[in-house]
C-alpha positions, 0 to 999 in steps of 0.5 A: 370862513369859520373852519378857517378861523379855528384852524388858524386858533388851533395851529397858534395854540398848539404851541401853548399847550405842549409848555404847561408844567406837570406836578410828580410826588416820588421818592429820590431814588439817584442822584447825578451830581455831573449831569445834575439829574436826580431820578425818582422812585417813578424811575424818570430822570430830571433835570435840574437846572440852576438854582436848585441845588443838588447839595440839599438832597438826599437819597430816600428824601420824599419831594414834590416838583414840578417840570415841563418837558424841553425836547427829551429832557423833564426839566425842573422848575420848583422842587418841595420836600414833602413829609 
């Protein structure tokens, strides 16, 4: 009865794990203005959604954001200049 129980946690919590967010520091290294992605000196490539502009950034501008992964995509959350 026990292994069941913890199998039945781990099948609901799996789920719950693979949506946490990942902080990365880098250095914008391209900007996609179409695709609205920028790549960072990491070379990963993220996506920005709606309510993080792209006008505001810059080539060579140091940042901190934060992302969760959806499918293929790194898809930003909260994006921060850093100095």
């Amino acid at each position: 009865m026990k292994s069941r129980m913890i199998i039945a946690v781990m099948l609901v919590l799996s789920p719950i794990s693979a949506a946490f967010a990942a902080k990365v520091s880098g250095t914008i290294t391209a900007i996609s203005k179409n695709a609205d992605t920028i790549t960072l000196s990491d070379g990963k490539t993220y996506l920005l959604p709606e309510g993080i502009e792209d006008t505001k950034l810059r080539l060579g501008e140091k940042v901190q954001l934060t992302y969760a992964g959806k499918g293929s995509k790194a898809v930003v959350s909260h994006l921060v200049p850093q100095k």
